[in-house]
N, CA, C and O atoms as a Maestro MAE file, in Angstrom:
{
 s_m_m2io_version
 :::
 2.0.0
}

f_m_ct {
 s_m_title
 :::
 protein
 m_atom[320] {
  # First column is atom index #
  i_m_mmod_type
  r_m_x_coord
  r_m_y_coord
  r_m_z_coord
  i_m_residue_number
  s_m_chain_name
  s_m_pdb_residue_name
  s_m_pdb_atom_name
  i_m_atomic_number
  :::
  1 25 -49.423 -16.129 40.063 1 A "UNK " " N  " 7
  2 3 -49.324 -17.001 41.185 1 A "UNK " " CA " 6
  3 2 -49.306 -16.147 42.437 1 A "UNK " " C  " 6
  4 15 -48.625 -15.125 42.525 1 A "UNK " " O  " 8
  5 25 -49.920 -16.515 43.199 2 A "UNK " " N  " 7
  6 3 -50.076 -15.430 44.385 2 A "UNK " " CA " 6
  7 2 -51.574 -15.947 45.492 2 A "UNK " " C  " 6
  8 15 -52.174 -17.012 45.350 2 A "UNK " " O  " 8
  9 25 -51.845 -15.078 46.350 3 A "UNK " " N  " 7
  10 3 -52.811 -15.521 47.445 3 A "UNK " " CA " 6
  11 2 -54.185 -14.823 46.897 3 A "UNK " " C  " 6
  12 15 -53.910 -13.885 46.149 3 A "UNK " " O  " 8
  13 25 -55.351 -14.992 47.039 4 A "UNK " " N  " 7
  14 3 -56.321 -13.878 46.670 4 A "UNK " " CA " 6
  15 2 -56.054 -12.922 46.960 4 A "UNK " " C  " 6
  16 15 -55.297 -12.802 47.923 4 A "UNK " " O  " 8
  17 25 -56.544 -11.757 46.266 5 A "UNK " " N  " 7
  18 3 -56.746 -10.415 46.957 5 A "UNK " " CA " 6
  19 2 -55.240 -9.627 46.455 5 A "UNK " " C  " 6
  20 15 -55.106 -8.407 46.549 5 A "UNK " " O  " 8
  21 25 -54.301 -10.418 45.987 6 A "UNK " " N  " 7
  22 3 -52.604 -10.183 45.978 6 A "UNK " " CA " 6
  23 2 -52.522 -9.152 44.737 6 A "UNK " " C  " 6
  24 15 -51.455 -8.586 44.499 6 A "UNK " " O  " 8
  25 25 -53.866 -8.884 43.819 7 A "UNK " " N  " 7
  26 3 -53.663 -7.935 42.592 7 A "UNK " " CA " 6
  27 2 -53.078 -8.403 41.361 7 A "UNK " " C  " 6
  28 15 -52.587 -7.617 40.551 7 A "UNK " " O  " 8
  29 25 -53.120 -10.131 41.120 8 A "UNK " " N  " 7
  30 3 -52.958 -11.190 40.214 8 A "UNK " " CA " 6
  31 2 -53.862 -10.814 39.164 8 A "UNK " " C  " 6
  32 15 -53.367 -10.971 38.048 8 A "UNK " " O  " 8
  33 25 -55.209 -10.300 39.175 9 A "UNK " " N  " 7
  34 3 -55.873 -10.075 38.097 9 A "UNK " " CA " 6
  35 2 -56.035 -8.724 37.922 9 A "UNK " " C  " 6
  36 15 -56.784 -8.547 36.962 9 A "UNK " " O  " 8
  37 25 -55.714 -7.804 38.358 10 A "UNK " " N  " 7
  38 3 -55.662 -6.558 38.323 10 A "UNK " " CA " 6
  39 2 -54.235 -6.212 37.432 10 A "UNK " " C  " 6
  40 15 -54.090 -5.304 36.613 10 A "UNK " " O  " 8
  41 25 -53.628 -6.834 37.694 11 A "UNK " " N  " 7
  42 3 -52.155 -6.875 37.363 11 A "UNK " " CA " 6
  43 2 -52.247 -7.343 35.335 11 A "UNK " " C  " 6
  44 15 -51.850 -6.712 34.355 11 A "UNK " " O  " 8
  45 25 -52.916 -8.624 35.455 12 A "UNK " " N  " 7
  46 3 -53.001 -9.278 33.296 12 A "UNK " " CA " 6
  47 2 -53.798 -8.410 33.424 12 A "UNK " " C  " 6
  48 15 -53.362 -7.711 32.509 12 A "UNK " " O  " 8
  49 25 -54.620 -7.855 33.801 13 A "UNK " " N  " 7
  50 3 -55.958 -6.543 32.801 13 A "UNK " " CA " 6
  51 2 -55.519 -5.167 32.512 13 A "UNK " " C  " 6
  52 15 -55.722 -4.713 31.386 13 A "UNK " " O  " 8
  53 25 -54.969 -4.497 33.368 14 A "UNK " " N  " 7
  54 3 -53.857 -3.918 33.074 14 A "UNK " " CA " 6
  55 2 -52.569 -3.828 31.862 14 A "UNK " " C  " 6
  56 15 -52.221 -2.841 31.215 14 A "UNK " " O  " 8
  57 25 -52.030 -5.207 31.826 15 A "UNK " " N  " 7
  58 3 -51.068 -5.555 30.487 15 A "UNK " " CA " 6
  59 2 -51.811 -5.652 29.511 15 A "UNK " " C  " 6
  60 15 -51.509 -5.064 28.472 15 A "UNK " " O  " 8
  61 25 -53.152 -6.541 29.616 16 A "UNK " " N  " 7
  62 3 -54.451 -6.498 28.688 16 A "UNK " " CA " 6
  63 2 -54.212 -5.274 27.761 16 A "UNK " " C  " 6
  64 15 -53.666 -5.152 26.665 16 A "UNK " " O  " 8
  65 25 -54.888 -4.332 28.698 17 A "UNK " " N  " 7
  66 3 -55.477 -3.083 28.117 17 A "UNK " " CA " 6
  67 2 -53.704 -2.285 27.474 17 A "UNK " " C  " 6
  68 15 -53.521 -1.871 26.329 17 A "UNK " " O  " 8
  69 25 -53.003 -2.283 28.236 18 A "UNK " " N  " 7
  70 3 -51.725 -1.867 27.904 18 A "UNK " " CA " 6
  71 2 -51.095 -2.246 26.377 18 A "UNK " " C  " 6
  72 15 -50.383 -1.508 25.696 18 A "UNK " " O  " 8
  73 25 -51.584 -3.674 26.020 19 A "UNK " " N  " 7
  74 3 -51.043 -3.929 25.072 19 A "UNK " " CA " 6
  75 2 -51.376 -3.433 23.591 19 A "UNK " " C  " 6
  76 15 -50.659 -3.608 22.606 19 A "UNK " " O  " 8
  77 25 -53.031 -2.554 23.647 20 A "UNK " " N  " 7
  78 3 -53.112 -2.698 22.291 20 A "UNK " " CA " 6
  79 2 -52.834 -0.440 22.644 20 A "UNK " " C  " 6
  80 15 -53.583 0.502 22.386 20 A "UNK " " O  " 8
  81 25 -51.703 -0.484 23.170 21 A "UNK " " N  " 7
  82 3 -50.900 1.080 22.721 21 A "UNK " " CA " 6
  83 2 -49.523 0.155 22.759 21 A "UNK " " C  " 6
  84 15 -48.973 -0.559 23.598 21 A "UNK " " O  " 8
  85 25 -49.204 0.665 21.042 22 A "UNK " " N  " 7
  86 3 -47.855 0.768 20.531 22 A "UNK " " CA " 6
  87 2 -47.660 1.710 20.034 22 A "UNK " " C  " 6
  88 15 -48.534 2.332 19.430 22 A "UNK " " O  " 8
  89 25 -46.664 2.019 20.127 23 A "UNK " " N  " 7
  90 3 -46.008 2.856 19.204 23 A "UNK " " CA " 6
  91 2 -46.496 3.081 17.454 23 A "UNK " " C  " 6
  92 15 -46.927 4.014 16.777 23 A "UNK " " O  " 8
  93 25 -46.145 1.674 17.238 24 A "UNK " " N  " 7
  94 3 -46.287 1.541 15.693 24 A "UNK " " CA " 6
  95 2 -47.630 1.408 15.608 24 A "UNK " " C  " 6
  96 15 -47.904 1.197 14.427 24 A "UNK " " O  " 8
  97 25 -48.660 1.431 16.320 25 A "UNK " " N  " 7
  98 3 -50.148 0.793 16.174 25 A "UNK " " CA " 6
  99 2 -50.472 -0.657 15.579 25 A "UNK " " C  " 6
  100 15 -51.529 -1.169 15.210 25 A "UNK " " O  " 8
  101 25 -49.222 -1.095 15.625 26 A "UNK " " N  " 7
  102 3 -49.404 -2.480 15.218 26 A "UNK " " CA " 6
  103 2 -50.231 -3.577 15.868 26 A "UNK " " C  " 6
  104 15 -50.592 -3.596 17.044 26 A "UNK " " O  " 8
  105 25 -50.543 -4.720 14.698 27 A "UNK " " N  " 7
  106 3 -51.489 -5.699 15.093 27 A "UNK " " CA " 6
  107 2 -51.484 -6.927 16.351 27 A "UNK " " C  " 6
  108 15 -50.795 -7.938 16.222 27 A "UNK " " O  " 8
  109 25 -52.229 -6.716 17.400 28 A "UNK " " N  " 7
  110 3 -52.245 -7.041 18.583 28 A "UNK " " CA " 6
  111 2 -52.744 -7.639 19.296 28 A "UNK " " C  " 6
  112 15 -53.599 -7.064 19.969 28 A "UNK " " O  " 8
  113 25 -52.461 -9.302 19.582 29 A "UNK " " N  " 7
  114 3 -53.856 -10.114 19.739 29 A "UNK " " CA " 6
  115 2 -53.421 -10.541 21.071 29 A "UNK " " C  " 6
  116 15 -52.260 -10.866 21.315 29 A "UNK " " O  " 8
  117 25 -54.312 -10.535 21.873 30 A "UNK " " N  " 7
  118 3 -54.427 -11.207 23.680 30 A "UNK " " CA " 6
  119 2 -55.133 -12.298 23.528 30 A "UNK " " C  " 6
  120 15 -56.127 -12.414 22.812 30 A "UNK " " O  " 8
  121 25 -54.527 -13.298 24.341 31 A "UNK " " N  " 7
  122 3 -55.605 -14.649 24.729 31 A "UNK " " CA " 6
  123 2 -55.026 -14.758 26.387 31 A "UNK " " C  " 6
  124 15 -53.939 -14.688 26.961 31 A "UNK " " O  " 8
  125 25 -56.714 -15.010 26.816 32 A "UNK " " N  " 7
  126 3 -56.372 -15.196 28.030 32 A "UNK " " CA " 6
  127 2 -56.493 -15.998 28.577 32 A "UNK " " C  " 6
  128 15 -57.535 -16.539 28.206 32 A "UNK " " O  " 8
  129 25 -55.788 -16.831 29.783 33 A "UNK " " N  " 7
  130 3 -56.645 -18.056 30.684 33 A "UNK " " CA " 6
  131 2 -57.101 -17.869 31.856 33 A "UNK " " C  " 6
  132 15 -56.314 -18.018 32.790 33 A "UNK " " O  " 8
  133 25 -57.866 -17.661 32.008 34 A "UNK " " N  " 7
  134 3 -58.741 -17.437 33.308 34 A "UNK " " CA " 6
  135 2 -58.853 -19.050 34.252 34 A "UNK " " C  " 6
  136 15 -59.566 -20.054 34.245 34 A "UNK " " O  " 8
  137 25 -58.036 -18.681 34.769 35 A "UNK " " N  " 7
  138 3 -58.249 -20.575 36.265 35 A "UNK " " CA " 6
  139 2 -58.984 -19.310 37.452 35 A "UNK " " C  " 6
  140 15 -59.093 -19.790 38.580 35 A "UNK " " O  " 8
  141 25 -59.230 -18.570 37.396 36 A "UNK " " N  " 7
  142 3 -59.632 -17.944 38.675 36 A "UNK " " CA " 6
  143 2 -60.622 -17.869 38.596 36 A "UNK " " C  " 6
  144 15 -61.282 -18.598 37.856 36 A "UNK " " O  " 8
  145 25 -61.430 -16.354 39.812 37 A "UNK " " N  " 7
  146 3 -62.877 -16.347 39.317 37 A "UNK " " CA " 6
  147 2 -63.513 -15.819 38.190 37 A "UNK " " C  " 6
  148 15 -64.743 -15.796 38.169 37 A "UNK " " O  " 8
  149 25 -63.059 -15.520 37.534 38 A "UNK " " N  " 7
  150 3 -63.304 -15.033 35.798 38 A "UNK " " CA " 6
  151 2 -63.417 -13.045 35.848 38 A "UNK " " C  " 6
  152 15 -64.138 -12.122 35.469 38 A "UNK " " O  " 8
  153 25 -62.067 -13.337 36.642 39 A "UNK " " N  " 7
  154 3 -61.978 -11.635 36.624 39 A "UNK " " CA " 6
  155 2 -61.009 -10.971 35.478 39 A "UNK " " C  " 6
  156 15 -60.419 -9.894 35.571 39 A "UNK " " O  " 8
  157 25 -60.993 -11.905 34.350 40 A "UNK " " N  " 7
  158 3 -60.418 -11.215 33.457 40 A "UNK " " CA " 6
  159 2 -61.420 -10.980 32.157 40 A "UNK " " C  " 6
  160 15 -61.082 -10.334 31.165 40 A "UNK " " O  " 8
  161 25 -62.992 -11.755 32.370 41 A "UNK " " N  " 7
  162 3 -63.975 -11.408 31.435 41 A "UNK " " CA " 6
  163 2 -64.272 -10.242 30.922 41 A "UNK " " C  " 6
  164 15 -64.802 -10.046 29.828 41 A "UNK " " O  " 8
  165 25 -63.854 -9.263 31.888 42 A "UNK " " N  " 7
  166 3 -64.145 -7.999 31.001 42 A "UNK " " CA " 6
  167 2 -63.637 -7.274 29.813 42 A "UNK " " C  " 6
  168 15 -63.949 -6.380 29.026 42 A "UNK " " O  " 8
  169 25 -62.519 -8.273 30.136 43 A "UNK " " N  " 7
  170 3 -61.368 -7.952 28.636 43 A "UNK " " CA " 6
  171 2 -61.952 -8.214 27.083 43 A "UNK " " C  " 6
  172 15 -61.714 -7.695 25.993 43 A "UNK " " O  " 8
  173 25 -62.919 -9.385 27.587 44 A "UNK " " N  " 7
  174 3 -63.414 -9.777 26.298 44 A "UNK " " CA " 6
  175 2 -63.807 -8.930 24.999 44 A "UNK " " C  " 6
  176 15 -63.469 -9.121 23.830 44 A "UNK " " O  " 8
  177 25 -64.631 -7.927 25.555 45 A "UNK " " N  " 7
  178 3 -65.023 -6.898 24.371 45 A "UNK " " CA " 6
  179 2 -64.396 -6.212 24.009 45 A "UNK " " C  " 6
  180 15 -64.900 -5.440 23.194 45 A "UNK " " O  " 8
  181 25 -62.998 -6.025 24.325 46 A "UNK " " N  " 7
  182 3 -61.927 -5.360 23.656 46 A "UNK " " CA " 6
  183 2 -61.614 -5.663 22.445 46 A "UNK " " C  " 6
  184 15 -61.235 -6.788 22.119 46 A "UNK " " O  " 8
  185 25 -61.749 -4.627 21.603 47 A "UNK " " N  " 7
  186 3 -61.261 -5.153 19.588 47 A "UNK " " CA " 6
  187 2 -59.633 -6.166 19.810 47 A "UNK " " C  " 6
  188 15 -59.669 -7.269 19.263 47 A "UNK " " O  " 8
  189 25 -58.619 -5.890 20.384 48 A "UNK " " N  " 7
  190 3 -57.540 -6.683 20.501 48 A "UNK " " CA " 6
  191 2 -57.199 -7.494 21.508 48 A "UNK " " C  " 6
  192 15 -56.147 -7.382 22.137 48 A "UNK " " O  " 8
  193 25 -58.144 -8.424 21.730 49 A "UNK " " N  " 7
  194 3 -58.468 -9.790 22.409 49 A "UNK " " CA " 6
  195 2 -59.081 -10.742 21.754 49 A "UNK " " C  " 6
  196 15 -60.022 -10.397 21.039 49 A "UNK " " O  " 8
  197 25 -58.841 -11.679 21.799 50 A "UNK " " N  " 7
  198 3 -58.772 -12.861 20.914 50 A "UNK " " CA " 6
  199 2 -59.869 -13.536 21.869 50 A "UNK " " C  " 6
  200 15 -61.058 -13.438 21.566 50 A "UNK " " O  " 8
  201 25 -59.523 -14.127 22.863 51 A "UNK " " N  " 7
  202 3 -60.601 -14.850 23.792 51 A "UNK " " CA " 6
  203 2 -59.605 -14.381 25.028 51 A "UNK " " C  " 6
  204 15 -58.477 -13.909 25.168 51 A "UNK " " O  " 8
  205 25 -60.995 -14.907 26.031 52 A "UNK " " N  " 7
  206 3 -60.478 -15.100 27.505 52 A "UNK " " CA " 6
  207 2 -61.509 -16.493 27.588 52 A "UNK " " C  " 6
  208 15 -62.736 -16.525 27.494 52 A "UNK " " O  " 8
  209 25 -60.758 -17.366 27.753 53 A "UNK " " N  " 7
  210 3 -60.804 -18.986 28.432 53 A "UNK " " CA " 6
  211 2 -60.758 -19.286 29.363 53 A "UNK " " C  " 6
  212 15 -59.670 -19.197 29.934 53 A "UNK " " O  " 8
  213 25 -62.018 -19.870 30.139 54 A "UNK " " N  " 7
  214 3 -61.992 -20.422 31.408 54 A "UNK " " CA " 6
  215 2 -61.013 -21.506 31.571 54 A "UNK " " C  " 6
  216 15 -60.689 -22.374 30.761 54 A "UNK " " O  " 8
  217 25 -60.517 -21.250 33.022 55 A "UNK " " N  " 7
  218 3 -59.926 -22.757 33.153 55 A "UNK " " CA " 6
  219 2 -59.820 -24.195 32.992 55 A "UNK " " C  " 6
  220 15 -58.940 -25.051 32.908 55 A "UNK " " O  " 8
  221 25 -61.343 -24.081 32.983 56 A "UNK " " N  " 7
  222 3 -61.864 -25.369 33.490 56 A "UNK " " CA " 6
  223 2 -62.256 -26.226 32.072 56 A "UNK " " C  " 6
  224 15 -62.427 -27.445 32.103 56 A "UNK " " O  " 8
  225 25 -62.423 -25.094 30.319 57 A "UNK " " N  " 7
  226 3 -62.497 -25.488 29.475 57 A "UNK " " CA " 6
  227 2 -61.278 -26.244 28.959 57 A "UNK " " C  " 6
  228 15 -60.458 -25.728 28.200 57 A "UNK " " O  " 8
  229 25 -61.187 -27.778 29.514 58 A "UNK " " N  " 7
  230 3 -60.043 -28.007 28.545 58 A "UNK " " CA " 6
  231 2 -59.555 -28.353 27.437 58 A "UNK " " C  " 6
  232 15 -58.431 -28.766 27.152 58 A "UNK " " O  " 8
  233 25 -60.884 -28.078 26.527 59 A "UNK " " N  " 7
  234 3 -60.792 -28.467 25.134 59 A "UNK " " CA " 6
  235 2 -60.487 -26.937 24.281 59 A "UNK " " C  " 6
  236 15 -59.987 -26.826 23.162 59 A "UNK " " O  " 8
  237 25 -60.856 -26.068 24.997 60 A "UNK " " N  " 7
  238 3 -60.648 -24.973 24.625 60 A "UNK " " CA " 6
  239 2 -58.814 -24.697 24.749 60 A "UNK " " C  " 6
  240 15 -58.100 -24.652 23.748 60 A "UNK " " O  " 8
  241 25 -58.338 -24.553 26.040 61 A "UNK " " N  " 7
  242 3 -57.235 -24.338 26.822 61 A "UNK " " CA " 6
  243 2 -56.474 -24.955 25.936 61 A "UNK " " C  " 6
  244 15 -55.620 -24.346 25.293 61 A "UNK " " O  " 8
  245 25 -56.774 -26.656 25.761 62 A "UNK " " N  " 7
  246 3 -55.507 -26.868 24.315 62 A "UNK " " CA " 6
  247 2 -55.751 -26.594 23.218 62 A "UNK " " C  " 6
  248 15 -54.751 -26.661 22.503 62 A "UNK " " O  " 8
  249 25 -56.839 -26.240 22.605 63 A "UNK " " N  " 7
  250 3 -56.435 -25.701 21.497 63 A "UNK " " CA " 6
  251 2 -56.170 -24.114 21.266 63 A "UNK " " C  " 6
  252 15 -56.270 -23.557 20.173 63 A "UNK " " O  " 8
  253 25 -55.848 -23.547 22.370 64 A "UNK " " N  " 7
  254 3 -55.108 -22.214 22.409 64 A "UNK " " CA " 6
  255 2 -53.630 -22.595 22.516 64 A "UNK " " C  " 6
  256 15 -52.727 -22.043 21.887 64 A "UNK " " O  " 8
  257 25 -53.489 -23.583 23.367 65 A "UNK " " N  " 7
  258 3 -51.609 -23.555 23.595 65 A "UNK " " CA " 6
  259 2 -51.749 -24.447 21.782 65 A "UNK " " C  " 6
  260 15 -50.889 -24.128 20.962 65 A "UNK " " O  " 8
  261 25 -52.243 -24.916 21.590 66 A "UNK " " N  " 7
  262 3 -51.514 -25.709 20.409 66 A "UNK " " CA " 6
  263 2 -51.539 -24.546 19.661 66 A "UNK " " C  " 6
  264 15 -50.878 -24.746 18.643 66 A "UNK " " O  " 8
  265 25 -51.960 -23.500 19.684 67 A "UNK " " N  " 7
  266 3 -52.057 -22.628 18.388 67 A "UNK " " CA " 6
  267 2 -50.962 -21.872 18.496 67 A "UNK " " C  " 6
  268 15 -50.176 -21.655 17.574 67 A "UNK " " O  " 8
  269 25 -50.853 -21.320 19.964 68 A "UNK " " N  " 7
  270 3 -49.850 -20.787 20.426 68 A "UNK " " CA " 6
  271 2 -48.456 -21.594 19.880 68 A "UNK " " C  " 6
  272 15 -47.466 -20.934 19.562 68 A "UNK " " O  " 8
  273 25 -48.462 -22.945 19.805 69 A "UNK " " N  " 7
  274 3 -47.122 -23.114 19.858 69 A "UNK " " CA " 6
  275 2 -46.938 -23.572 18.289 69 A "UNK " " C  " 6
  276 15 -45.837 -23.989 17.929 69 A "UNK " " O  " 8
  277 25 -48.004 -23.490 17.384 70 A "UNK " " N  " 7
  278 3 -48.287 -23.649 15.983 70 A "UNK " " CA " 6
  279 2 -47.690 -22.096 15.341 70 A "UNK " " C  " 6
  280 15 -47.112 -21.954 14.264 70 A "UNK " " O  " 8
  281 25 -47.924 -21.331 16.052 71 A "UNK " " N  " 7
  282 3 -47.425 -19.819 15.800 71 A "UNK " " CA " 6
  283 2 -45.913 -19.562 16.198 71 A "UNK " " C  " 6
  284 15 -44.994 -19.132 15.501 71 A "UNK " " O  " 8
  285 25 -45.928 -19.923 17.425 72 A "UNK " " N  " 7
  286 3 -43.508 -20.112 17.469 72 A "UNK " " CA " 6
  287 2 -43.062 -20.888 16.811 72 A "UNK " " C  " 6
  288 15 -41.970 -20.627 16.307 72 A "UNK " " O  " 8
  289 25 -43.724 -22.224 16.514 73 A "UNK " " N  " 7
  290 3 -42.873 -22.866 15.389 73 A "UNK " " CA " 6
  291 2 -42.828 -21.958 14.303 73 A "UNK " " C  " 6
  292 15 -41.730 -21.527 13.950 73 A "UNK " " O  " 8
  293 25 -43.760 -21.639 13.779 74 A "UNK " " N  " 7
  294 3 -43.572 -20.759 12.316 74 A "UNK " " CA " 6
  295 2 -42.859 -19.573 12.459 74 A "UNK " " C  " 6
  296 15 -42.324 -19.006 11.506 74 A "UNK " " O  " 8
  297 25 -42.829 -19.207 13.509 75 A "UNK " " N  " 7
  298 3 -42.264 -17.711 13.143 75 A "UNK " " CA " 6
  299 2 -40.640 -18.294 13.589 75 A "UNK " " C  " 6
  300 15 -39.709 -17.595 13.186 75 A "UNK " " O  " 8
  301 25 -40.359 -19.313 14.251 76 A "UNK " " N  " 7
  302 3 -39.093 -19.577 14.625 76 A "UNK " " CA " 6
  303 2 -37.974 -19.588 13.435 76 A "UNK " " C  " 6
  304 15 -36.892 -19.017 13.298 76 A "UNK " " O  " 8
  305 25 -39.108 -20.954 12.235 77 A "UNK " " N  " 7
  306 3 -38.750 -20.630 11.059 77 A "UNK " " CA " 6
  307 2 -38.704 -19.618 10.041 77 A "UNK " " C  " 6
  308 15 -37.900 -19.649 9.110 77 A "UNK " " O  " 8
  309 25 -39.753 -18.525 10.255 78 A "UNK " " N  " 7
  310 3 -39.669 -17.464 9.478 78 A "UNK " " CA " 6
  311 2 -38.334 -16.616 9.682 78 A "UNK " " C  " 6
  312 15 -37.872 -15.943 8.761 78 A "UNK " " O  " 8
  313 25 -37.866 -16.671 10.676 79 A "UNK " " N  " 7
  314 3 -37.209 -15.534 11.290 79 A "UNK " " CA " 6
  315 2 -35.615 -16.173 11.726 79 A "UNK " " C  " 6
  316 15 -34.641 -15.564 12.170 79 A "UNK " " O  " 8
  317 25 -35.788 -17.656 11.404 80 A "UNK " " N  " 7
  318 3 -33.880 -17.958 11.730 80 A "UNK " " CA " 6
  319 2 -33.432 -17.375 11.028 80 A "UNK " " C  " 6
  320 15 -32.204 -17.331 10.953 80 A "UNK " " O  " 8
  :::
 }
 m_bond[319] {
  # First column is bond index #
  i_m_from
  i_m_to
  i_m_order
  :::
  1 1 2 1
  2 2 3 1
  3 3 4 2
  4 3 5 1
  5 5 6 1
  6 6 7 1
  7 7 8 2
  8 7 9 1
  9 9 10 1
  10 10 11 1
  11 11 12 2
  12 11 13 1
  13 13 14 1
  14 14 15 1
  15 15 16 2
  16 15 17 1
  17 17 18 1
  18 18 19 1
  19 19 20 2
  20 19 21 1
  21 21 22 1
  22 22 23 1
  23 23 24 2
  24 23 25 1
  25 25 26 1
  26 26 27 1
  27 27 28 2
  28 27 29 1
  29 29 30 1
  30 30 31 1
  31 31 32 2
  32 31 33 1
  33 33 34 1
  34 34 35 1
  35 35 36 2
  36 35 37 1
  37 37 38 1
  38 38 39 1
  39 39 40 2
  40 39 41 1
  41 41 42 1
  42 42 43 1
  43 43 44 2
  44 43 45 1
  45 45 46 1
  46 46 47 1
  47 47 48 2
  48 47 49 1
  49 49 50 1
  50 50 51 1
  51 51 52 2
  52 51 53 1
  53 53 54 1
  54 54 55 1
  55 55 56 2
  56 55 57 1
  57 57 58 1
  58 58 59 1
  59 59 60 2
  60 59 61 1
  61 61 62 1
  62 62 63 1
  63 63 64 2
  64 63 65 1
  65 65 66 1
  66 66 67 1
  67 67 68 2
  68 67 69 1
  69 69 70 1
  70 70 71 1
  71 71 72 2
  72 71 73 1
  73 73 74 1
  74 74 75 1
  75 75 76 2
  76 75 77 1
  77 77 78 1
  78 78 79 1
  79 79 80 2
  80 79 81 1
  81 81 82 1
  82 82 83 1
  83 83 84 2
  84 83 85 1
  85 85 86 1
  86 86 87 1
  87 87 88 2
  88 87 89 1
  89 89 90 1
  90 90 91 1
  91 91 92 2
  92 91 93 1
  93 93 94 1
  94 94 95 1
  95 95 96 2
  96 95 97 1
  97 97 98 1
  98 98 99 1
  99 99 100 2
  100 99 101 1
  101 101 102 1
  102 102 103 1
  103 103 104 2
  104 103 105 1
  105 105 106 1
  106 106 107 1
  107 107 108 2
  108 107 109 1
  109 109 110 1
  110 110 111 1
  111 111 112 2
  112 111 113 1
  113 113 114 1
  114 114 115 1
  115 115 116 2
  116 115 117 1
  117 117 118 1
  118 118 119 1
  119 119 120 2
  120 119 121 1
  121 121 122 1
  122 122 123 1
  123 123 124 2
  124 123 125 1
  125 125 126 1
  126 126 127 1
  127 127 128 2
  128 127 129 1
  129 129 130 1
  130 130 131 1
  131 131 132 2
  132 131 133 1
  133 133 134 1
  134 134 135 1
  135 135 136 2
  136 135 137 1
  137 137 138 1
  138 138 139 1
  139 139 140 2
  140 139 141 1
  141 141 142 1
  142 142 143 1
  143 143 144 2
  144 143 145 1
  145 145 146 1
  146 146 147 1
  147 147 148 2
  148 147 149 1
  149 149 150 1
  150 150 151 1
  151 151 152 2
  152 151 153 1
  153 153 154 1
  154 154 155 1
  155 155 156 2
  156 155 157 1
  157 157 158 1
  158 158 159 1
  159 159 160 2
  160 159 161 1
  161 161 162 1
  162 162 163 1
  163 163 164 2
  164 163 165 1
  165 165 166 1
  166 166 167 1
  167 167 168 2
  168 167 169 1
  169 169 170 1
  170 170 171 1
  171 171 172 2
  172 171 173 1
  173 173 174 1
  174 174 175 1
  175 175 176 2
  176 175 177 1
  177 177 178 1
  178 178 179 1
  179 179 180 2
  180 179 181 1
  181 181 182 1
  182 182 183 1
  183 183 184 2
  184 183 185 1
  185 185 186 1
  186 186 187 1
  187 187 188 2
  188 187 189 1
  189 189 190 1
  190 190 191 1
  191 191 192 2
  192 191 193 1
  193 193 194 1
  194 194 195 1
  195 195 196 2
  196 195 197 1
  197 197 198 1
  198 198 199 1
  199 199 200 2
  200 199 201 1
  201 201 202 1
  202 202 203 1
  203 203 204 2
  204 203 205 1
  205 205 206 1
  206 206 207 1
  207 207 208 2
  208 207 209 1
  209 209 210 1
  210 210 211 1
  211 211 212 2
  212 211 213 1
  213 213 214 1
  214 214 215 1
  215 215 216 2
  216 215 217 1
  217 217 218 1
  218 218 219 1
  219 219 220 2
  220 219 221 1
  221 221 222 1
  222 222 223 1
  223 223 224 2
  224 223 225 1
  225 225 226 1
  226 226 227 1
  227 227 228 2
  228 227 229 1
  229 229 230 1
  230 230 231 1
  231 231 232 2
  232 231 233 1
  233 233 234 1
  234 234 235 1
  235 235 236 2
  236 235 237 1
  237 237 238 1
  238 238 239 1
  239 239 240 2
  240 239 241 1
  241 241 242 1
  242 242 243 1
  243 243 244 2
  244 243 245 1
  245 245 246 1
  246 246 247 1
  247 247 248 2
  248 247 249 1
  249 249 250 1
  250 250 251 1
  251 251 252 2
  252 251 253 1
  253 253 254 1
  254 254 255 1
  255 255 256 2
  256 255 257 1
  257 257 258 1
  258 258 259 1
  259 259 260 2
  260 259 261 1
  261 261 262 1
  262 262 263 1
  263 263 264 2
  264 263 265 1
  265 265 266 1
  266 266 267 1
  267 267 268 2
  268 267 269 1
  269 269 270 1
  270 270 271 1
  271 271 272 2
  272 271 273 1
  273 273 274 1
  274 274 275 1
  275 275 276 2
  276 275 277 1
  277 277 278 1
  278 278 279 1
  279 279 280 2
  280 279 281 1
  281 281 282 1
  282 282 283 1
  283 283 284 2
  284 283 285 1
  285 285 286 1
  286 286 287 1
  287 287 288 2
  288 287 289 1
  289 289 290 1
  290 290 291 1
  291 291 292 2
  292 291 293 1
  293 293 294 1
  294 294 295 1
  295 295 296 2
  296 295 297 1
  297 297 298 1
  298 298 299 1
  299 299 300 2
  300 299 301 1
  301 301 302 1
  302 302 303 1
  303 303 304 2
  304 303 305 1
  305 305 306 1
  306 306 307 1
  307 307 308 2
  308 307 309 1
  309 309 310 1
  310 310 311 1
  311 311 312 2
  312 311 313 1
  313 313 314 1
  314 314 315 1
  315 315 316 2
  316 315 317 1
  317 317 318 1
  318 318 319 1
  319 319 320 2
  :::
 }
}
């Protein structure tokens, strides 16, 4: 959230790329939502990125949060 120009997408591509160094080299999946001008497309060809989703797809957009929240339910239960 921020004004253009504020380093909003510079900022997730960054965590992007950041995320697939762990420690453990463990398995590491990014999904992204792009509502802006699609300055996070470049992420796409990264092996540990899942998608980057336009905003404006909203058939796409829910079926990422539903998956997303198909994945905390389960692990909520895996892990009480």
């Amino acid at each position: 959230y921020g004004a253009g120009g504020a380093g909003k997408s510079a900022a997730l591509r960054a965590l992007a790329v950041a995320a697939a160094v762990t420690s453990l080299g463990g398995p590491i999946q990014v999904y992204g939502l792009d509502f802006g001008a699609g300055g996070l497309r470049m992420l796409e060809d990264l092996p540990h990125v899942g998608a980057i989703i336009s905003g404006d797809d909203d058939e796409r957009v829910i079926r990422l949060l539903r998956t997303l929240r198909d994945l905390v339910d389960d692990r909520a239960v895996r892990y009480a």
